[in-house]
C-alpha positions in Angstrom: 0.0 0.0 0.0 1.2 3.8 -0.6 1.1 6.0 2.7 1.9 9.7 2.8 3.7 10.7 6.4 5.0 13.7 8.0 8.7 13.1 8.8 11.1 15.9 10.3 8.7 18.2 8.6 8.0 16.6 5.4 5.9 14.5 3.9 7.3 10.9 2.0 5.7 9.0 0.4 6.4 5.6 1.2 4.9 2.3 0.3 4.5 -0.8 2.4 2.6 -3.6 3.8 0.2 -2.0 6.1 1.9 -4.1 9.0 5.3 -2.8 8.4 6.7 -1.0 11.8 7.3 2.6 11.5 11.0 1.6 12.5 11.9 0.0 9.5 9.8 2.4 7.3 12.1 4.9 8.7 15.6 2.8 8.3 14.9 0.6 5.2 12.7 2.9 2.9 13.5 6.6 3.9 17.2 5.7 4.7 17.1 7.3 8.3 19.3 5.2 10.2 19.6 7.1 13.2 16.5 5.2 14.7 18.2 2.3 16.2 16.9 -1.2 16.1 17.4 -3.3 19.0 14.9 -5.3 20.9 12.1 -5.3 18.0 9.6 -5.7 21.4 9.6 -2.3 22.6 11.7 -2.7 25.9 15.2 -1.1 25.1 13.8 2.3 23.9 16.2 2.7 21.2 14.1 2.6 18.3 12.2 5.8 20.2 10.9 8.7 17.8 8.0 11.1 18.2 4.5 10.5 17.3 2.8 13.9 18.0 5.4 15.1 20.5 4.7 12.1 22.3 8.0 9.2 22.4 7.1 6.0 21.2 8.7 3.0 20.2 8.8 2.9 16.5 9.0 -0.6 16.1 5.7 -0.9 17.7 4.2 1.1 15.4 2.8 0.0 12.0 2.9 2.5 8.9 -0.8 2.0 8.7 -1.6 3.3 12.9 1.0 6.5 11.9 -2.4 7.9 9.6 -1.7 11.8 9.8 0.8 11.6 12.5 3.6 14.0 12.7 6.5 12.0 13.0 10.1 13.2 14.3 13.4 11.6 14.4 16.8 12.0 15.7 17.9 13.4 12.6 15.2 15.9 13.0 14.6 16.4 16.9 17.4 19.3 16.2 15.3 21.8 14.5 13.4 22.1 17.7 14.2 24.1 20.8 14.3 21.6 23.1 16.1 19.1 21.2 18.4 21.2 20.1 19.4 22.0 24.0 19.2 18.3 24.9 21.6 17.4 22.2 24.0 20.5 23.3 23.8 19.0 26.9 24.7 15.8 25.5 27.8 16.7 24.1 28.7 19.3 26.8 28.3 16.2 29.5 30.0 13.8 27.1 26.9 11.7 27.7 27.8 8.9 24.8 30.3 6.1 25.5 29.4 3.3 22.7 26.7 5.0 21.5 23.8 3.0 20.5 21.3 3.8 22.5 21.8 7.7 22.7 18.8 8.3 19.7 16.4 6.5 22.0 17.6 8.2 25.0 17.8 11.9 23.5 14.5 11.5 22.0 13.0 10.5 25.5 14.3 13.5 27.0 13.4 15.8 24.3 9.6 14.6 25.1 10.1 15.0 28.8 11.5 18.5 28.7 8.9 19.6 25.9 6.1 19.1 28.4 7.7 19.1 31.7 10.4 21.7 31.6 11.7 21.8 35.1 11.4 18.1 36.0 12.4 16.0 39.6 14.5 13.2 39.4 11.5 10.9 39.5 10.0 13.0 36.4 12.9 12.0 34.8 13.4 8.4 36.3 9.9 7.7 34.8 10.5 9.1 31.4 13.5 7.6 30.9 12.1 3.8 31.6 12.7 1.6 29.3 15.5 3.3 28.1 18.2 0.9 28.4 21.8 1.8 27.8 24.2 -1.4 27.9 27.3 1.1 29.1 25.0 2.4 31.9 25.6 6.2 31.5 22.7 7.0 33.3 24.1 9.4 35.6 25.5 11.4 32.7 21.8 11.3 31.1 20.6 12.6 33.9 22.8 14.9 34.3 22.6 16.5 30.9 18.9 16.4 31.3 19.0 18.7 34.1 21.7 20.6 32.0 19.3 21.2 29.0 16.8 21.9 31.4 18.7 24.8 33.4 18.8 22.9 36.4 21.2 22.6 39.1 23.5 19.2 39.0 26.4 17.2 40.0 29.1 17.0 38.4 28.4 14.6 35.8 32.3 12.5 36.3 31.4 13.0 40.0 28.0 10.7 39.1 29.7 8.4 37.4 31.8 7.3 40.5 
């Protein structure tokens, strides 16, 4: 079947088994390989985008349920505000060690800070569930979290002690 979706402010034209996860819509046919595939169950989080502002596991997702969905990706969370300043915070904390969850991970914070701007740690321990990140940098996610979000921290090498 032929879909039109709206992609980092565009709109492709894709075609696809209805059934098709968004995920592999968005690696295989629009060749946006920043969307990660890992767990294909929708428990590691690093297949995350935005559906709506919302984050949600892409590879949950068929083409058909995305209808007139506004769909963003890592390669597009930039041209917003908030993901602009939650990918500076990344690199200021030097958040990434391997790598390969950090899509997932940025794209879950983006959604936090877009509708919760000055969160606790519990706002962020809850958005960030499910976000699994095999080289457990999660006090340097936190940290630039609270970076992007102009609150105070630790030191972000103090965290990781």
């Amino acid at each position: 079947m032929k879909y039109s979706i709206h992609v980092n402010g565009a709109i492709k034209r894709v075609e696809a088994d209805a059934d098709t996860p968004l995920l592999w819509v968005l690696r295989d046919t629009l060749n946006l390989k920043g969307t990660k595939f890992a767990c294909g169950t929708g428990m590691c989080g690093a297949c995350t985008v935005h559906l709506n502002g919302a984050a949600r596991r892409s590879c949950l997702i068929s083409i058909a349920n995305v209808g007139s969905g506004v769909v963003t990706t890592i390669e597009g969370i930039g041209d917003t505000p908030v993901g602009k300043k939650v990918q500076q915070a990344w690199l200021d904390i030097d958040v990434v060690q391997c790598g390969y969850c950090q899509a997932g991970q940025i794209m879950s914070a983006a959604a936090l800070l877009a509708t919760n701007t000055k969160p606790s740690d519990a706002d962020i321990d809850h958005a960030m569930a499910g976000n699994i990140c095999r080289c457990a940098t999660y006090p340097r996610i936190r940290a630039a979290i609270k970076l992007a979000a102009g609150l105070p921290m630790i030191d972000a090498r103090e965290a990781d002690a």
